[in-house]
N, CA, C and O atoms as CSV, one atom per row, in Angstrom:
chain,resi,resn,atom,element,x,y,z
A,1,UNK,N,N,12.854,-9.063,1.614
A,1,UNK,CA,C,11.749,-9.259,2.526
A,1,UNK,C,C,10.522,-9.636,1.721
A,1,UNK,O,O,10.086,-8.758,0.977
A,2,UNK,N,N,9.903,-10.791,1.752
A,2,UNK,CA,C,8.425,-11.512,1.341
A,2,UNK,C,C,7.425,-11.045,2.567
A,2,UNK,O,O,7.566,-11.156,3.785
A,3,UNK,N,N,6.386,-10.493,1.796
A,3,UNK,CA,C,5.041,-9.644,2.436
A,3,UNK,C,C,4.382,-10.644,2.128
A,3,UNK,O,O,4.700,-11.144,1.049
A,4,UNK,N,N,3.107,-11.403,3.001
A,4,UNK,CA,C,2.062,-11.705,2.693
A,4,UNK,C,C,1.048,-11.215,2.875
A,4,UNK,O,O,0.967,-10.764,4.018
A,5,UNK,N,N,-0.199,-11.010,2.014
A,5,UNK,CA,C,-0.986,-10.618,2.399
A,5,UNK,C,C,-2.294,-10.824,1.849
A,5,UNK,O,O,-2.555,-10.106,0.884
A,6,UNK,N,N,-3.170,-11.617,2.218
A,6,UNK,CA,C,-4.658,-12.324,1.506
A,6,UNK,C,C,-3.848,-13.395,1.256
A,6,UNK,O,O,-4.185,-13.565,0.084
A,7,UNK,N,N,-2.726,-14.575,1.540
A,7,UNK,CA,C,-2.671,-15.297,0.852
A,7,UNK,C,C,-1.731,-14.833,-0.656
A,7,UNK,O,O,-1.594,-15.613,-1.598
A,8,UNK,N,N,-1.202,-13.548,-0.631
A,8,UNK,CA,C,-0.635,-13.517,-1.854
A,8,UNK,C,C,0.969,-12.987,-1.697
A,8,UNK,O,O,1.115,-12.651,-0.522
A,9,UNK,N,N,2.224,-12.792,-2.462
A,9,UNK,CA,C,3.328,-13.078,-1.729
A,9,UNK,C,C,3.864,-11.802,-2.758
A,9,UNK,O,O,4.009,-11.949,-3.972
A,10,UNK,N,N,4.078,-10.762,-2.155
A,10,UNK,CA,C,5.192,-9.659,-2.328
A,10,UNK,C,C,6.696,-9.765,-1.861
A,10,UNK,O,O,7.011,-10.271,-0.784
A,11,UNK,N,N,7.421,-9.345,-2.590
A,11,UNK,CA,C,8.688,-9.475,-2.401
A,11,UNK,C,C,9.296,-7.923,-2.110
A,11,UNK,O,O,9.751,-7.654,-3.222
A,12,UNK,N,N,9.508,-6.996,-1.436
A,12,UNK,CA,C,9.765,-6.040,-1.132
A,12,UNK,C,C,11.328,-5.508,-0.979
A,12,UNK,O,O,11.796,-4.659,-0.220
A,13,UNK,N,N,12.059,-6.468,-2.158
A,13,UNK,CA,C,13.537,-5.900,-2.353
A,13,UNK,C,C,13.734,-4.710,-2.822
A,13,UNK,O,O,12.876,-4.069,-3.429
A,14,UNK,N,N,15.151,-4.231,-2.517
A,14,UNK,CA,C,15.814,-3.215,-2.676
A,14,UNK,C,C,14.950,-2.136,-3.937
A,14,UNK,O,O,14.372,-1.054,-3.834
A,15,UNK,N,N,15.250,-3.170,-5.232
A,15,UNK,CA,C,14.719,-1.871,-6.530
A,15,UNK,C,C,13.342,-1.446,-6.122
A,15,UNK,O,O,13.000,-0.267,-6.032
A,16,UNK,N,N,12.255,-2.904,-5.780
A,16,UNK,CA,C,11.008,-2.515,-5.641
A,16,UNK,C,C,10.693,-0.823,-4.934
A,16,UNK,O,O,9.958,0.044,-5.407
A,17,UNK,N,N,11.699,-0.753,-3.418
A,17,UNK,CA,C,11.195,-0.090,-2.557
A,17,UNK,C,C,12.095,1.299,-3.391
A,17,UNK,O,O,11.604,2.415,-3.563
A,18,UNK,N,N,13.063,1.005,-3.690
A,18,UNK,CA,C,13.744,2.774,-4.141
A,18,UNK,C,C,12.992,2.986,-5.413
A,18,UNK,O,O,13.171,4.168,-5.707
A,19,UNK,N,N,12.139,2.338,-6.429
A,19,UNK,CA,C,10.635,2.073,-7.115
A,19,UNK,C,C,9.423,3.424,-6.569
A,19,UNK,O,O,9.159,4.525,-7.050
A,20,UNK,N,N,9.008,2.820,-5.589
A,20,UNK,CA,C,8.105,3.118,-5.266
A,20,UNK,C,C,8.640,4.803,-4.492
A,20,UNK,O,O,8.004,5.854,-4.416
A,21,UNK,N,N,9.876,4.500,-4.073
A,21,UNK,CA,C,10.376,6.077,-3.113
A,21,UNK,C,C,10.547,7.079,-4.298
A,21,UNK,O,O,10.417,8.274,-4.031
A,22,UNK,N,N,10.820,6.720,-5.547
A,22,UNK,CA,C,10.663,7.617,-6.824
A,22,UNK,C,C,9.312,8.064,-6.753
A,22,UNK,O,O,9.085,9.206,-6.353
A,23,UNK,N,N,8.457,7.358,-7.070
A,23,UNK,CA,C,7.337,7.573,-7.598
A,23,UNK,C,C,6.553,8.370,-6.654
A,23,UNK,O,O,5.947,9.376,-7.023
A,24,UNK,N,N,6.549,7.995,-5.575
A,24,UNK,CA,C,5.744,8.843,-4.671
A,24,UNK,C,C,6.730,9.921,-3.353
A,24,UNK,O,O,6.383,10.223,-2.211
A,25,UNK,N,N,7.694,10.187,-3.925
A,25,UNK,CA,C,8.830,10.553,-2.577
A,25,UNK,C,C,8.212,10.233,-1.544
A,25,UNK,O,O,7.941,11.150,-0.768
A,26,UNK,N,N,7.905,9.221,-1.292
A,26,UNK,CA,C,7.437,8.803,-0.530
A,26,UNK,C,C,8.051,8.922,1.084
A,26,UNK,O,O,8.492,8.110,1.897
A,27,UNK,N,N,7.802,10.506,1.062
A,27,UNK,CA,C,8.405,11.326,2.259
A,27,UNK,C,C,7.102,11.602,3.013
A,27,UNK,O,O,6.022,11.591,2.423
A,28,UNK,N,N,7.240,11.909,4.630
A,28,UNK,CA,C,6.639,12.239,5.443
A,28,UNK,C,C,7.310,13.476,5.838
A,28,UNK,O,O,7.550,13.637,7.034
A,29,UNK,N,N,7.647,14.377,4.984
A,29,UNK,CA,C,8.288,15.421,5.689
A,29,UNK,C,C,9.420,14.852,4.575
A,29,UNK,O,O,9.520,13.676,4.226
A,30,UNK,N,N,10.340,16.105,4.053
A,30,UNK,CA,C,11.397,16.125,3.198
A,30,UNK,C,C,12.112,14.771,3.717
A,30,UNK,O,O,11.969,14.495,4.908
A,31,UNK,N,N,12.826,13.963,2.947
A,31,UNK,CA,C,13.826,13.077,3.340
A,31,UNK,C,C,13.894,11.743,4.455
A,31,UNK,O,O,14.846,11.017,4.741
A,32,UNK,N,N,12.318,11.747,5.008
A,32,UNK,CA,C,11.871,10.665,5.981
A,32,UNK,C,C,11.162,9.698,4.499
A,32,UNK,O,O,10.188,10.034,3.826
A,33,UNK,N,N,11.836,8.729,4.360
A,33,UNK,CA,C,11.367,7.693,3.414
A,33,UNK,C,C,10.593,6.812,4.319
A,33,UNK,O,O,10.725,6.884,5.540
A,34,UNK,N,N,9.734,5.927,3.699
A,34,UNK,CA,C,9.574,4.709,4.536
A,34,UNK,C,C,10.419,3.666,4.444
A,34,UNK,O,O,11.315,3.595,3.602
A,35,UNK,N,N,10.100,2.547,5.568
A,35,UNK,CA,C,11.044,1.449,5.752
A,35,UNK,C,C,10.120,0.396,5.040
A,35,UNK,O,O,8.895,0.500,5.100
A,36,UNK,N,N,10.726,-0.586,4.388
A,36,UNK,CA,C,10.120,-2.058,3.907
A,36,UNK,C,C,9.407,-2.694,5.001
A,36,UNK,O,O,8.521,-3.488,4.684
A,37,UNK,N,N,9.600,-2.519,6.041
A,37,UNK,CA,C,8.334,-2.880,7.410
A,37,UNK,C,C,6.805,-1.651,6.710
A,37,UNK,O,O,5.676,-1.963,6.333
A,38,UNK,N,N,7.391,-0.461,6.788
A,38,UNK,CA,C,6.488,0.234,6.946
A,38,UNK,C,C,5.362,0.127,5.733
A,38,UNK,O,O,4.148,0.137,5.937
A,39,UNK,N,N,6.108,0.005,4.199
A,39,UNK,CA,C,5.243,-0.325,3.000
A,39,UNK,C,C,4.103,-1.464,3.623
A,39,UNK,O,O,2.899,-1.208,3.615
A,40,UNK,N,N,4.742,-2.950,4.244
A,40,UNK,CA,C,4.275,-3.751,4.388
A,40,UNK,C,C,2.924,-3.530,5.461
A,40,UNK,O,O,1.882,-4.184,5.412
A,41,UNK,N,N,3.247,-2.412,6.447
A,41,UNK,CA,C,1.894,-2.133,7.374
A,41,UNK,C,C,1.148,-1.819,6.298
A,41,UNK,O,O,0.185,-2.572,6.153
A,42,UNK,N,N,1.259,-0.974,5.500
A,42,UNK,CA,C,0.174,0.199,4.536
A,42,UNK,C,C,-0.533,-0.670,3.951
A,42,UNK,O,O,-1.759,-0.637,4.050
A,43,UNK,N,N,0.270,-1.842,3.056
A,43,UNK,CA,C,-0.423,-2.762,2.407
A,43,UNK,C,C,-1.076,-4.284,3.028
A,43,UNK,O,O,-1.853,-5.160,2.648
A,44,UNK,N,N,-0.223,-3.972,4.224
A,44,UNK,CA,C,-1.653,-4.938,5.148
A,44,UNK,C,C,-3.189,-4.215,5.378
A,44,UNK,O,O,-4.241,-4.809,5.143
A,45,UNK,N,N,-3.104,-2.897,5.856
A,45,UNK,CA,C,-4.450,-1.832,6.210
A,45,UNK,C,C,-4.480,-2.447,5.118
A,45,UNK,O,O,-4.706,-3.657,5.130
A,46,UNK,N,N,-4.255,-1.748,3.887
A,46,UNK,CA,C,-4.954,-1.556,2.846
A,46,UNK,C,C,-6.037,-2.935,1.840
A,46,UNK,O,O,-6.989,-2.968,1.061
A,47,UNK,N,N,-5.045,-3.916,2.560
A,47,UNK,CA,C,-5.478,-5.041,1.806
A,47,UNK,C,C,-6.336,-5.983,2.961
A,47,UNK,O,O,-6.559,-7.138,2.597
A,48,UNK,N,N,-6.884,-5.550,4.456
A,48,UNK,CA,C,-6.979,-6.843,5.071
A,48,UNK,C,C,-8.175,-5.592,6.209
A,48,UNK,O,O,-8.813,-6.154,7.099
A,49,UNK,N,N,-8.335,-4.124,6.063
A,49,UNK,CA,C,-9.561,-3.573,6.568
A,49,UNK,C,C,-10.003,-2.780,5.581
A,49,UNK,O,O,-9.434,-2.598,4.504
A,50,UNK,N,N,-11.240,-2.200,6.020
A,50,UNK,CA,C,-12.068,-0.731,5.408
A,50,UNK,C,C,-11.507,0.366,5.929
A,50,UNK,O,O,-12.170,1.398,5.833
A,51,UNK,N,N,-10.455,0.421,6.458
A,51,UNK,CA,C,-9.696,2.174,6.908
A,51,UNK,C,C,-9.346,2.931,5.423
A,51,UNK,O,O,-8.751,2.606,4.396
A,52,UNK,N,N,-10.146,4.265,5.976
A,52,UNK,CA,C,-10.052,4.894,4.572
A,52,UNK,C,C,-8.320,5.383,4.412
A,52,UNK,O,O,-7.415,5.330,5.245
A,53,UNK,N,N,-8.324,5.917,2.824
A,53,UNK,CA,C,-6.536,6.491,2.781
A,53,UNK,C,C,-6.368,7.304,3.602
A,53,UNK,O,O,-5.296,7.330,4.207
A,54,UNK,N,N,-7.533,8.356,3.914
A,54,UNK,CA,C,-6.862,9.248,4.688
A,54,UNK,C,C,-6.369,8.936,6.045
A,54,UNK,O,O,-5.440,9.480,6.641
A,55,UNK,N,N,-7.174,7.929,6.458
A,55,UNK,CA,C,-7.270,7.585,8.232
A,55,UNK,C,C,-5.815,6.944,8.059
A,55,UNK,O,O,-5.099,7.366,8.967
A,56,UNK,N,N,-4.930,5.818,6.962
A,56,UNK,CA,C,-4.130,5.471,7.340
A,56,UNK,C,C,-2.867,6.030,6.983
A,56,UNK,O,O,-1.750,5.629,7.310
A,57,UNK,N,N,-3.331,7.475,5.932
A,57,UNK,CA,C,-2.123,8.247,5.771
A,57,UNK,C,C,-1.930,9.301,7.086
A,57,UNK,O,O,-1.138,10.215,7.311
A,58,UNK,N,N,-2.952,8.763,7.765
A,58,UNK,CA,C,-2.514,10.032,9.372
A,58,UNK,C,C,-2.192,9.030,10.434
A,58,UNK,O,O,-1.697,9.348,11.515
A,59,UNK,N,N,-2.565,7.519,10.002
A,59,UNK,CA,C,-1.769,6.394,11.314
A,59,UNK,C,C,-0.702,6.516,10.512
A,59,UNK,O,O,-0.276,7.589,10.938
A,60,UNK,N,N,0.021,6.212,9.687
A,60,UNK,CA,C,1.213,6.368,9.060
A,60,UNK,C,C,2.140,7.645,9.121
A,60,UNK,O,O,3.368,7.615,9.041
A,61,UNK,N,N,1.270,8.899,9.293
A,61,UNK,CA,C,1.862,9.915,9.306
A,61,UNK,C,C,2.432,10.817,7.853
A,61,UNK,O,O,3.142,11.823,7.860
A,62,UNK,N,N,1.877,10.104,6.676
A,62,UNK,CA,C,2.468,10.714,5.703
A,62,UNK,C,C,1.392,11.157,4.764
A,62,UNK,O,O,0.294,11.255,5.312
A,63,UNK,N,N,1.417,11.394,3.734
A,63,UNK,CA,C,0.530,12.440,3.101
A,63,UNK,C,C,-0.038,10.922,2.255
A,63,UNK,O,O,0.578,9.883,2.017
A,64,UNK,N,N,-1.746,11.409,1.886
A,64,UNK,CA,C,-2.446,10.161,0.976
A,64,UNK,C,C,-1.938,9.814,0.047
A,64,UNK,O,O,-1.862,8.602,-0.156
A,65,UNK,N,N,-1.329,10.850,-0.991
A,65,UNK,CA,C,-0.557,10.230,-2.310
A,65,UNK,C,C,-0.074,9.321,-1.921
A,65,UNK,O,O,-0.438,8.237,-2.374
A,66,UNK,N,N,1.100,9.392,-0.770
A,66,UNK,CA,C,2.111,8.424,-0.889
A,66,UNK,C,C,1.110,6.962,-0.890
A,66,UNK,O,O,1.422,6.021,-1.619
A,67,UNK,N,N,-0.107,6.902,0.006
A,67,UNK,CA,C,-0.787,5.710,0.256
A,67,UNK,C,C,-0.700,5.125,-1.245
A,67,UNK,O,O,-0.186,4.113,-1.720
A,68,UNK,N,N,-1.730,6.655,-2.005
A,68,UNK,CA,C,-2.151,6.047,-3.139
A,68,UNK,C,C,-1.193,5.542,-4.171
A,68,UNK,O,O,-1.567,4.831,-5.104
A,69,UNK,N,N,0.143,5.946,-3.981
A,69,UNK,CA,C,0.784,5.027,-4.755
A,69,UNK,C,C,1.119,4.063,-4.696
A,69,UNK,O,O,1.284,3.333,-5.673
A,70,UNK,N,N,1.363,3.699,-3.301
A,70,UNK,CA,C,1.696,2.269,-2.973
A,70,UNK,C,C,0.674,1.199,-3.207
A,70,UNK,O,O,0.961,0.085,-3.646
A,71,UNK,N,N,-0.576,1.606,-2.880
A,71,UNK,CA,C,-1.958,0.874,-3.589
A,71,UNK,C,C,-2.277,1.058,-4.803
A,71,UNK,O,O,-3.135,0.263,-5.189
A,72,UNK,N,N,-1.774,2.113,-5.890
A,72,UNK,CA,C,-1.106,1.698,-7.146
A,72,UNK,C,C,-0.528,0.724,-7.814
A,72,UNK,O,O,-0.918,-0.072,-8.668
A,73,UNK,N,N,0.781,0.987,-7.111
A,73,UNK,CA,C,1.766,0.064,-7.333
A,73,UNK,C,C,1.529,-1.609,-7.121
A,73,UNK,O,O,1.914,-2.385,-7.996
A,74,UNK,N,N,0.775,-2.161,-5.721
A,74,UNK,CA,C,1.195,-3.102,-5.914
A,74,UNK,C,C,-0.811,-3.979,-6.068
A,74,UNK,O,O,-1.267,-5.101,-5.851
A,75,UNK,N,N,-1.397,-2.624,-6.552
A,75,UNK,CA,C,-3.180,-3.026,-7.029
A,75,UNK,C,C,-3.973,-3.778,-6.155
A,75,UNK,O,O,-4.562,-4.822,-6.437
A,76,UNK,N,N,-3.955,-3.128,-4.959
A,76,UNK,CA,C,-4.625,-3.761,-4.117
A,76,UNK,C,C,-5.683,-3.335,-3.622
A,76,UNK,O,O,-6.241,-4.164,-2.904
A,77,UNK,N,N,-6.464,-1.831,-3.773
A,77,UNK,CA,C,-7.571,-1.445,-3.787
A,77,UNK,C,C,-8.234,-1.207,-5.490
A,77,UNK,O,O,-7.432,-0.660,-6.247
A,78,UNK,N,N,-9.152,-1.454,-5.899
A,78,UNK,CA,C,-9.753,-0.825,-7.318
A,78,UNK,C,C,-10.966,0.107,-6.778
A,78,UNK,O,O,-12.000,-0.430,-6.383
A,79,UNK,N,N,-10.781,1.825,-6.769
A,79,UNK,CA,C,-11.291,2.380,-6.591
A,79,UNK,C,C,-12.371,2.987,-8.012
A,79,UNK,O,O,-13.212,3.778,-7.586
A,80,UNK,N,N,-12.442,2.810,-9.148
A,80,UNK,CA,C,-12.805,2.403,-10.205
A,80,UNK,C,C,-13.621,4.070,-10.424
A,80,UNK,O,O,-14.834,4.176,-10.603
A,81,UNK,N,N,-12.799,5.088,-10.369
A,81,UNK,CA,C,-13.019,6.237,-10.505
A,81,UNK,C,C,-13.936,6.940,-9.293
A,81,UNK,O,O,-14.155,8.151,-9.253
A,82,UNK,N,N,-14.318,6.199,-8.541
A,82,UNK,CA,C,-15.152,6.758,-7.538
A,82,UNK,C,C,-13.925,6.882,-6.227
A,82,UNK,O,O,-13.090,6.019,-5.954
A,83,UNK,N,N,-14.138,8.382,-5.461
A,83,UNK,CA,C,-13.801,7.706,-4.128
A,83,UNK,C,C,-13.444,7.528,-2.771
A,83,UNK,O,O,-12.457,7.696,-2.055
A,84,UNK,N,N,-15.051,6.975,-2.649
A,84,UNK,CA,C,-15.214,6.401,-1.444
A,84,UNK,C,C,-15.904,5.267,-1.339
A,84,UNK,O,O,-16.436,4.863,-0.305
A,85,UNK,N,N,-15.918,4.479,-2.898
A,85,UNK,CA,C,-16.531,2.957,-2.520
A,85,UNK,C,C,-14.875,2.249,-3.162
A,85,UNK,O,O,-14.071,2.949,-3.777
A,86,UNK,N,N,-14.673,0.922,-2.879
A,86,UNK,CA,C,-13.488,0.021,-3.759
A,86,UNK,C,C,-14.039,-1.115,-3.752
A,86,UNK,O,O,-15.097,-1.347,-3.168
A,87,UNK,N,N,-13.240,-2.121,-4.538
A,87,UNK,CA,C,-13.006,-3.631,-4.514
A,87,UNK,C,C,-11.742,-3.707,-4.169
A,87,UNK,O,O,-10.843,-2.890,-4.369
A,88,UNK,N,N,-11.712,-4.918,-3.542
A,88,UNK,CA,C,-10.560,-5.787,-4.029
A,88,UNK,C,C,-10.003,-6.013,-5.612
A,88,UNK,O,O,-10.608,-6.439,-6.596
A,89,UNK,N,N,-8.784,-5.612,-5.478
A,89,UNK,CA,C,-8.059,-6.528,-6.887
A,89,UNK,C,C,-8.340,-7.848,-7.458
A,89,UNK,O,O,-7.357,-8.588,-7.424
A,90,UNK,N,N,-9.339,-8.329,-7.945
A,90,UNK,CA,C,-9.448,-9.581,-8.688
A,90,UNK,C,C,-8.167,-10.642,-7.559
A,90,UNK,O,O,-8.350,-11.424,-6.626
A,91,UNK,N,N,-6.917,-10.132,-8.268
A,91,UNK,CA,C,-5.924,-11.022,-7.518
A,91,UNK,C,C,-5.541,-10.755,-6.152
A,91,UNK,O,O,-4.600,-11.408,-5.699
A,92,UNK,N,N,-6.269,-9.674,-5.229
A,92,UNK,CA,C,-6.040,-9.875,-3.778
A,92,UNK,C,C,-7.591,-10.594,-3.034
A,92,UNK,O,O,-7.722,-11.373,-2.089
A,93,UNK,N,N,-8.641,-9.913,-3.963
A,93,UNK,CA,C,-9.799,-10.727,-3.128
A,93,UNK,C,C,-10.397,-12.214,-3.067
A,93,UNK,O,O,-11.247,-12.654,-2.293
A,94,UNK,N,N,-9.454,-13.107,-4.492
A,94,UNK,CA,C,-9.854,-14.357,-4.505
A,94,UNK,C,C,-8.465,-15.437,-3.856
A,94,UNK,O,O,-8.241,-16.644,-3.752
A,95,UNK,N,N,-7.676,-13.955,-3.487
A,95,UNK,CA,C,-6.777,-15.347,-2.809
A,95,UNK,C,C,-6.632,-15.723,-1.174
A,95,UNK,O,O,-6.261,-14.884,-0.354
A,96,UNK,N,N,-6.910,-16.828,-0.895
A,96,UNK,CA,C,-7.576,-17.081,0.295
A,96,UNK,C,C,-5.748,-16.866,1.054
A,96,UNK,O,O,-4.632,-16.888,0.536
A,97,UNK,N,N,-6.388,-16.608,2.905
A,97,UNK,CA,C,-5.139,-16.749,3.460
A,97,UNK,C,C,-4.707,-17.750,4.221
A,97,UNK,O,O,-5.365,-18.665,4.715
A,98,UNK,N,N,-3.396,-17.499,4.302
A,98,UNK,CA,C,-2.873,-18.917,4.360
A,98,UNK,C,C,-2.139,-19.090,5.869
A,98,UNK,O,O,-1.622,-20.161,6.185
């Protein structure tokens, strides 16, 4: 599955997503993983409004880490030690959409 988002092109195969389900058990409750749809909502919020982590780790239903890893992982907020201000990633805010 190819994510777009700003104009920029994620690929959300198999290793990526059991990747990211390491890193953050990216559980809502023991053993509820997310789906490759669902990464792709998080990193649309994350990359395309101002909804804070928490607001979309409670539309999502799962705890902020998991947010924050996935906006880790694929660097799409730079919260730059502060946080409650960000940028854009260099490479999500100059790429126009398409």
């Amino acid at each position: 599955m190819v994510v777009n988002v700003l104009g920029r092109s994620w690929e959300l195969n198999n290793s990526v997503i059991e990747e990211i389900r390491k890193e953050a058990h990216m559980g809502r409750g023991r053993g509820n993983c997310f789906s490759a749809e669902e990464i792709a909502r998080i990193k649309t919020l994350l990359a395309n409004t101002d909804v804070s982590i928490s607001d979309i780790a409670t539309r999502m239903g799962c705890a902020k880490s998991s947010i924050l890893v996935i906006n880790r992982k694929f660097q799409i907020r730079l919260y730059q030690g502060k946080r409650t201000q960000w940028t854009f990633a260099r490479n999500v805010a100059s790429a126009s959409p398409q």
